[in-house]
N, C-alpha and C positions, 0 to 999 in steps of 0.2 A: 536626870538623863531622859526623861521618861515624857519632863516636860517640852525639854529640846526638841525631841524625835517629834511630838505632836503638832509643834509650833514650826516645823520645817512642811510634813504635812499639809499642814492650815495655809503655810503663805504660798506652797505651792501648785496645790487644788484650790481650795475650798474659797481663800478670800486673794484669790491670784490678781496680781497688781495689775493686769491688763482686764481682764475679763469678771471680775468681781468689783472691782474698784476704780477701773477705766481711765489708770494713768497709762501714758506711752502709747496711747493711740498713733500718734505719729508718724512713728518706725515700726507699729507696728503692721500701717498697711503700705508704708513708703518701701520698706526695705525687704520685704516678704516677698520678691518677687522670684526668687531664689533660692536654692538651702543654703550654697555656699555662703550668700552674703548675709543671710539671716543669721549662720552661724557665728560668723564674724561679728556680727553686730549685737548680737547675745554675748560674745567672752567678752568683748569689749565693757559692756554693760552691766555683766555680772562683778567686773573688776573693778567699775566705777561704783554703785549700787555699794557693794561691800565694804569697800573703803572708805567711803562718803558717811555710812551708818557710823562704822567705828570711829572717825576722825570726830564727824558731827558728835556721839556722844565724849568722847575725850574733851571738846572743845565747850560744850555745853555745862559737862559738868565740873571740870578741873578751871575755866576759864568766867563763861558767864553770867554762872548761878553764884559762885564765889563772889566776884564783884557787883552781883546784881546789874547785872548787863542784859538780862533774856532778852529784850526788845531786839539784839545786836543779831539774834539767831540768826533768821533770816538772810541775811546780807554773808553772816559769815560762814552758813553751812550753801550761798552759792558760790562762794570765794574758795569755800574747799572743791566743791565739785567741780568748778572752772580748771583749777589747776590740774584735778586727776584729770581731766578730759583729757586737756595738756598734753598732759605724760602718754596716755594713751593711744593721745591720735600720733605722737611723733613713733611708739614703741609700734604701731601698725605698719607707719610710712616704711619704717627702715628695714623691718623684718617680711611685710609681703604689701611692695608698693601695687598688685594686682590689684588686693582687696581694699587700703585704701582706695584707689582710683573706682574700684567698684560701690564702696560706701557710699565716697561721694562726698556730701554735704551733708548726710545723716550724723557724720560720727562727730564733727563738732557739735553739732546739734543736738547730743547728749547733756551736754550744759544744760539747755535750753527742757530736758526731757521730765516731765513733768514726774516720772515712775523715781528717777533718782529722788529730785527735792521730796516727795512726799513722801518714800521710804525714810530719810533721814530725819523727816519731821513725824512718821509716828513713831517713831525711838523713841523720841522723846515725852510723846504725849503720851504711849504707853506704859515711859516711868522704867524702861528695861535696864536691868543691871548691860554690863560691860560684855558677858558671855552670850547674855540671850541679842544683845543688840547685833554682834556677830554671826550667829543662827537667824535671826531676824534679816539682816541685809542679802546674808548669803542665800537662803533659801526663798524669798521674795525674788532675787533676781533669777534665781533657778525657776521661777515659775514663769517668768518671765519670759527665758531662754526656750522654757519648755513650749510656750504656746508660739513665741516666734520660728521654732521650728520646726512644729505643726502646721502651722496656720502655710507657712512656706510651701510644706510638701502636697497641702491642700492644694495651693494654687497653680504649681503644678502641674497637679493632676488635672485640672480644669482647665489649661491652656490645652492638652491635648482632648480634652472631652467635647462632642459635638452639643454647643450650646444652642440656643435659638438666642439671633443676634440682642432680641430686648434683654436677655442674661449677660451677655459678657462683660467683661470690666469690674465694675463698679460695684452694680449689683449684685453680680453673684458672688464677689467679695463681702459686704454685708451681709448677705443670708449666710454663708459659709461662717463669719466671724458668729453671727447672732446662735446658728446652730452650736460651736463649739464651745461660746457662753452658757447654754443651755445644758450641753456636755458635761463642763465643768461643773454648774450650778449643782447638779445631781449629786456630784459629792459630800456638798455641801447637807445632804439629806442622809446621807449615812450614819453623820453623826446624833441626830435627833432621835 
């Protein structure tokens, strides 16, 4: 249990899928403009993340480790995520067509998000049983969510802050992101 608790920790500070490991850049400066939609765009993700780890390991090891398929990995842990997308974008549309319309084109573009595939591909290279793959996906995408809707209330906060015009936009998105990398890395010193 003890190792659970530490490895939810770890994916959620210390080696966060955004900011230690710099998948999901994306959405994560596309969709931040916001809480509401960030928040959106974290369940969403947290949902795909989680289920893409479990199915990918199901599929990996019950499917094509068994017939010596691994090569087939790739194609078919995006075959799984395409489909959660899927399910995802329609269970958005119907329940709050606000937030799709507010996503956008982000949320199919979780397919596409480089934070799912390579959550479900270190499952695998990690070698995780079945329980830790599930603490793995879920707390990976919890860091996720977590810096998406930081990084969100950061921005924010800077739309109402008086910049000097060479800050605004872009910039002071980057330094704000680099600072909170920084943030996070710090954690990362605790444990040494």
């Amino acid at each position: 249990m003890k190792e659970l608790f530490l490895m939810v920790l770890a994916n959620g500070l210390v080696n966060n899928v955004v900011l230690a490991r710099f998948l999901g850049l994306c959405s994560f400066m596309g969709v931040t403009n916001r809480i509401g939609s960030a928040i959106g765009m974290s369940m969403a993700t947290t949902f795909v993340i989680t289920v893409s780890c479990l199915v990918g390991w199901i599929i990996n090891h019950w499917i094509l480790v068994p017939l010596g398929l691994e090569y087939l990995r790739l194609i078919s842990f995006i075959m799984v995520i395409a489909s959660r997308v899927q399910l995802t974008e329609l269970f958005v549309a119907k329940q709050s067509p606000e937030l799709y319309r507010t996503l956008g084109i982000y949320l199919p573009l979780i397919t596409t998000n480089c934070a799912v595939l390579g959550m479900a591909l270190l499952v695998v290279q990690e070698k995780l049983g079945f329980l830790q793959s599930l603490f793995f996906g879920f707390s990976s995408a919890l860091g996720y969510s977590l810096v998406m809707v930081l990084f969100s209330g950061l921005r924010e906060r800077q739309d109402r802050a008086q910049l000097p015009a060479l800050f605004k936009g872009t910039p002071i998105n980057f330094i704000t992101a680099g600072i909170l990398a920084l943030a996070f890395a710090g954690f990362g010193g605790l444990a040494g």
